[in-house]
N, C-alpha and C positions, 0 to 999 in steps of 0.2 A: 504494500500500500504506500505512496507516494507519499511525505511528509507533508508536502505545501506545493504551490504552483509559481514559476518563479517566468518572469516575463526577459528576456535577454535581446535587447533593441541594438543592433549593427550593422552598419554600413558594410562591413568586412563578413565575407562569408565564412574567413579563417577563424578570426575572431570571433564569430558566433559559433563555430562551430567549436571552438577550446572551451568557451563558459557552459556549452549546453550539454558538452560532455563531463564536466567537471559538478556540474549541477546534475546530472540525470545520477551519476557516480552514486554521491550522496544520498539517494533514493526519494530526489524532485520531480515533480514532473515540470516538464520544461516545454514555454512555448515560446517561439523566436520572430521577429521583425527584421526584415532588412529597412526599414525608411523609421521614423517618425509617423509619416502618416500611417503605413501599416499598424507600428504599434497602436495608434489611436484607434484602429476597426478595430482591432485587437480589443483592446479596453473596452470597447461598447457592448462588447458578450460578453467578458469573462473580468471580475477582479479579482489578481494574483496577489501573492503572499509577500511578494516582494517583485519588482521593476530595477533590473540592471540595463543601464543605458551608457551607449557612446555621447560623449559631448558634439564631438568636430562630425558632425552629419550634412550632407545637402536636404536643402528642404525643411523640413523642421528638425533644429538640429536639438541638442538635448535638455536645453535648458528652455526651450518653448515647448518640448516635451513636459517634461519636468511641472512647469507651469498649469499647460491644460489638465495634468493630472492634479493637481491642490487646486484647482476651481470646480471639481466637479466631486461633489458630496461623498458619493459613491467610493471615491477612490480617494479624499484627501485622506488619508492614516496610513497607504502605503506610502511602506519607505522606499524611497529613491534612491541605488545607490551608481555612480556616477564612472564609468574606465574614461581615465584620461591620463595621459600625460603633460596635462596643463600645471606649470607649475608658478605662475604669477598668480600673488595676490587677488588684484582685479577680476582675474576670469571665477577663482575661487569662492570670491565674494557675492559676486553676479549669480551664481551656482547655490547659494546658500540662502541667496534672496527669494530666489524662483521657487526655493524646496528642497535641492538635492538635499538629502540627511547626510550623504560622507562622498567623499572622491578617492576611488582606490588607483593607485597607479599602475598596475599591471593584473590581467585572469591571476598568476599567480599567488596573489595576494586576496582575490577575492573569497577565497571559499571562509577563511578565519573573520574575514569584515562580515561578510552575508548570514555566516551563524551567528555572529555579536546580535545583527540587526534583528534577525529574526526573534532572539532568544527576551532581547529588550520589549520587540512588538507580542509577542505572546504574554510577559509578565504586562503590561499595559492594559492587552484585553482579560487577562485575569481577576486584574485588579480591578477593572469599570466592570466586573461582572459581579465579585465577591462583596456580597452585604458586610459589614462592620459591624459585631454588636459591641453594642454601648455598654459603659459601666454599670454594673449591679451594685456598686457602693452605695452604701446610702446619702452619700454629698453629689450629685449632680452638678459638672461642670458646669453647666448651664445657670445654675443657680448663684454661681462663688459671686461673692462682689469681686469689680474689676481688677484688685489689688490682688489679690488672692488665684485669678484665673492664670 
């Protein structure tokens, strides 16, 4: 059984074809885009577990990717994470604006970021799922005067 669904958007056929083998490895299921626009059909059926994206794209490159994905409901909580070799400030910053959550610099490095990201977005949906029960003491936070809380 497939852990999670993991979206892998590149321009490079090689490239897609190193992350989708290194993803499926792990026991993902893996679906791929050569464009930007692809990946956005893409996104109209299905929200995955995670969105690995090329930056340097023709067309919609990944930070207008990036973007249409945190405008649309459905998909603003997937994390974006980002293969680049961009190492200025500026493009990093631009990337962090739009959404990306992290910029990894090479497939090699991705599988250690993508379980980080994954294992953060699982405790997240954990935690907005699991009720808190309140104190049983008999002092009610709620109650302390303000000095005291």
């Amino acid at each position: 059984m497939a852990q999670g669904t993991i979206l892998v958007v590149d321009d490079s056929p090689l490239a897609t074809k190193i992350m989708s083998t290194l993803f499926t490895r792990e026991g993902y299921n893996v679906l791929t885009a050569g464009s930007g626009e692809e990946a956005l059909e893409q996104l109209g059926r299905v929200t995955p577990d995670l969105v690995v994206t090329d930056i340097m794209m023709p067309g919609i490159d990944g930070y207008e990717l990036c973007h249409q994905i945190r405008v649309r409901p459905q998909l603003r909580a997937v994390p974006v994470l980002a293969i680049t070799t961009i190492t200025e400030l500026e493009a990093k910053l631009r990337g962090f604006e739009v959404g990306v959550d992290d910029f990894v610099p090479s497939p090699a490095k991705l599988r250690r970021r993508g379980r980080c990201h994954r294992r953060a977005d699982e405790r997240s949906r954990h935690i907005a799922t699991t009720p808190v029960p309140l104190p049983q003491n008999k002092k009610s936070l709620l109650n302390l005067p303000a000095e005291e809380a």
